[in-house]
N, C-alpha and C positions, 0 to 999 in steps of 0.2 A: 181959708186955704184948702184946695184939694187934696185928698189922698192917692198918690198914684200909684196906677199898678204899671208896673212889672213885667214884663214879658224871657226869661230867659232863650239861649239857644234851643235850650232842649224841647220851649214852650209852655215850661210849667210858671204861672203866673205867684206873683212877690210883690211884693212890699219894701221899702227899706226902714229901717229902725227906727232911724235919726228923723226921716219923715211922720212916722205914726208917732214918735215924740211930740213933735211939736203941732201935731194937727191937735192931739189930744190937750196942748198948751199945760203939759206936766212943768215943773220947777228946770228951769235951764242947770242951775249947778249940779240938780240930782241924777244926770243922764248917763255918766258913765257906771256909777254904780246900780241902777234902775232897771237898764238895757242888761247889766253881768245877771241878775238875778231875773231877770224874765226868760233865759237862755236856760235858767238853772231850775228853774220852779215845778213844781208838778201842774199837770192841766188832763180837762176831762175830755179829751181828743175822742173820736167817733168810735173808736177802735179797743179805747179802754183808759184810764187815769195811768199818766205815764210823764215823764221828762222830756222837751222834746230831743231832736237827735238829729245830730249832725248830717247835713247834706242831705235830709228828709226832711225837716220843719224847719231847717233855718242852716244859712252859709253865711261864711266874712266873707264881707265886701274888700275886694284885694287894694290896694294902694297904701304905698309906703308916704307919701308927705300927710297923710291923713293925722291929725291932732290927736283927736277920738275916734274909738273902735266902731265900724258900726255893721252892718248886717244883714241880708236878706231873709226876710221873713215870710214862708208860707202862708198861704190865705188864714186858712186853719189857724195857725197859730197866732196869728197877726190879731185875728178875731176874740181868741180868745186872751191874749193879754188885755185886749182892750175894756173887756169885759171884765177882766180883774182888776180896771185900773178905777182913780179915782176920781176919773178926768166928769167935769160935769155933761161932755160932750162924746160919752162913751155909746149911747143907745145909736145915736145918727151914722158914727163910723163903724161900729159892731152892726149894724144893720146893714151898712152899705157892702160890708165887708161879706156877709152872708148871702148876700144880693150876687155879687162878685164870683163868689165861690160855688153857688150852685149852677151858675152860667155854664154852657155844654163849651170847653176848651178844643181846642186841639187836639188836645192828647185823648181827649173820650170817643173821637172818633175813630173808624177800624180801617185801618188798611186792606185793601182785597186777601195778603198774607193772612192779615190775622182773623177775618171769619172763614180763612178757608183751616187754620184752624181750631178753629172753635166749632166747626163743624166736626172736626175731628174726635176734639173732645168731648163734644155731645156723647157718640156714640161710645168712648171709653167710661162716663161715666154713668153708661148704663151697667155694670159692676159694682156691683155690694163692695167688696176689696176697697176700690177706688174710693169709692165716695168714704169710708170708714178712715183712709188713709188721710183725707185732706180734710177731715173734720179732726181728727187726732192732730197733724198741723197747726190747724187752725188755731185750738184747743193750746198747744205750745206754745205759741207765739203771744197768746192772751196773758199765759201767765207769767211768762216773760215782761211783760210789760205791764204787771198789776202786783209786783214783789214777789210772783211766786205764787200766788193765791190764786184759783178760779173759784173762788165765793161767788161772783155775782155772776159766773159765766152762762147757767141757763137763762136768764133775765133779761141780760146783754142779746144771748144767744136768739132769744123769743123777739126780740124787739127789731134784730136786724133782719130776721127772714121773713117775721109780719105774721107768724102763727106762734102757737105754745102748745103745750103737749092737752091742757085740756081746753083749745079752741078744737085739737083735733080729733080729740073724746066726742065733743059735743059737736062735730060735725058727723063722725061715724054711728050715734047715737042717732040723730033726725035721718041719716040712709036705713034706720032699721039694723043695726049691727051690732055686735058683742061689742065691748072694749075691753073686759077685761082682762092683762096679761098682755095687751099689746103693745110693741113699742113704738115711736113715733114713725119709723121705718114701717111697718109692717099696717100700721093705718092708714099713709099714705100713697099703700097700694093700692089699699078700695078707696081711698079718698080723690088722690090726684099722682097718678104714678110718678110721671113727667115734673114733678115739684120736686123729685129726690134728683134729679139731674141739676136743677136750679142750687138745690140746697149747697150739692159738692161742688158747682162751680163758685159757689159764692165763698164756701169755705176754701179752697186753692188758691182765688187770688187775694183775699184777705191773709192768708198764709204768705203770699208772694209781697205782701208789703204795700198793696195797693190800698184805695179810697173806700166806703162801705158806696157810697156812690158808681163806682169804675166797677165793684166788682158785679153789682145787681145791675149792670145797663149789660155786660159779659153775660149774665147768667140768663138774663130774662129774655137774651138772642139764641141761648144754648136752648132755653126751655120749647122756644120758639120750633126750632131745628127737631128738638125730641118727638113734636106734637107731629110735627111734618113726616118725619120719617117712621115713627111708630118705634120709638126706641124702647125694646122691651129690658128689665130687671133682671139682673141673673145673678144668686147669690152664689159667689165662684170662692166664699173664705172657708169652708173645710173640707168641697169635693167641686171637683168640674162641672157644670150641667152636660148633659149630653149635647145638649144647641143651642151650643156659645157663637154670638155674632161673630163678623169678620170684623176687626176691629185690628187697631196698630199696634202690635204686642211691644214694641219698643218705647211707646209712647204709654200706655200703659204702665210698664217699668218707671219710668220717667214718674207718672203722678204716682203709682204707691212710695217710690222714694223720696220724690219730689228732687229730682234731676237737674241740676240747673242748666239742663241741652237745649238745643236751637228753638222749641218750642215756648220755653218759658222764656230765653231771652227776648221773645217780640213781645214782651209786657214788662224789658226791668226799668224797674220804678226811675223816674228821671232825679239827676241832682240838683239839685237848685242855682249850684255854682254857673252865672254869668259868663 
């Protein structure tokens, strides 16, 4: 039997329960109880160890003659109960399932709105302010979602952007430079400026509740934008520069509070709900 996916309105691709049940050929009498606790379980989502969450990783399937309860299940999570399970036939559908999931959706492509902007945002998040704001965000939302704790959040942190503070030692090191005393900011400036616009776009829509995938395909078009336009650094957190770019001061406002205004709404996360 096939696994199907899913297509909802909003485009974000699913699974249903009561399907990955029996593809996986689990125990027929064990499903209602099976399905309550895989809704209810901790799993290691891309983003950090967390529960999944309503109308983000999984929605009820609506209909009242329905016997048993059953559910749409994001790719994501679909993949990883399977993977928890003890089905002998877990690697073939957790594979195809990851096959699935890193396939380029609908939803990962940009509406002419939304790189005009992300062009925008380039140029805001040439601001120290800004980017400190949506890595602090970012930073929230992790431990939120990890009981409270960021133990493992440089780790996570180093893994999702694809450097660590001593890959960037040891790059400023072979340029012939100091390190010591610097911080990942302040190396990044003799290393790759244009990487710190990347960083805080990555941190914003990771904040916004997006994919670790949605946010670095966003950021790596911002980084793109930075290299084009020459977006220069401006540390604006405890005096003005004298030559501060022309930039959208309302939009600006928007990411140091993280606004929930007409910009962020052309990325809110879609519901799974059918």
């Amino acid at each position: 039997m096939e696994l199907q996916i899913l297509v909802s309105k909003k485009g974000t691709r699913v699974v249903l329960a009561s399907e990955l049940y029996m593809v996986l050929e689990l125990p027929k009498a064990d499903y209602s109880r099976a399905v309550k606790k895989w809704i209810r379980d901790f799993y290691n989502f891309q983003d950090g160890i967390r529960q999944p969450e309503y109308l983000r990783d999984f929605a009820k399937r609506p209909g009242k003659d329905k016997l048993l309860d059953d559910y749409y299940l994001g790719l994501e999570l679909a993949k990883l109960i399977t993977l928890h399970s003890k089905s002998r036939h877990k690697l073939k559908y957790a594979t195809y399932l990851q096959h699935m999931q890193q396939e380029v959706a609908p939803d990962d492509r940009f509406t002419k709105e939304q790189v005009l902007a992300i062009l925008e945002l380039t140029k805001v998040m040439g601001l120290v302010s800004c980017q400190t704001a949506c890595e602090r965000k970012h930073l929230e939302l992790y431990e939120a979602r990890n009981g409270g704790t960021a133990a493992n959040w440089w780790n996570f942190r180093a893994k999702l952007l694809g450097y660590s503070t001593n890959d960037l030692k040891k790059a400023l090191q072979r340029a012939g430079r100091k390190v010591a005393g610097k911080s990942q900011r302040q190396m990044l400036m003799h290393i790759d400026k244009h990487e710190m616009v990347r960083t805080a776009v990555i941190d914003l829509f990771m904040a916004l509740g997006k994919s670790e995938a949605y946010a670095k395909n966003v950021a790596d078009l911002a980084k793109a934008f930075a290299k084009e336009m020459n977006v220069e650094i401006f540390d604006d957190r405890n005096s003005i520069p004298a030559f501060l770019p022309e930039v959208d001061e309302k939009l600006v406002d928007q990411v140091r509070n993280m606004e929930p205004e007409r910009q962020f709404q052309l990325w809110e996360t879609h519901k799974l709900a059918c």
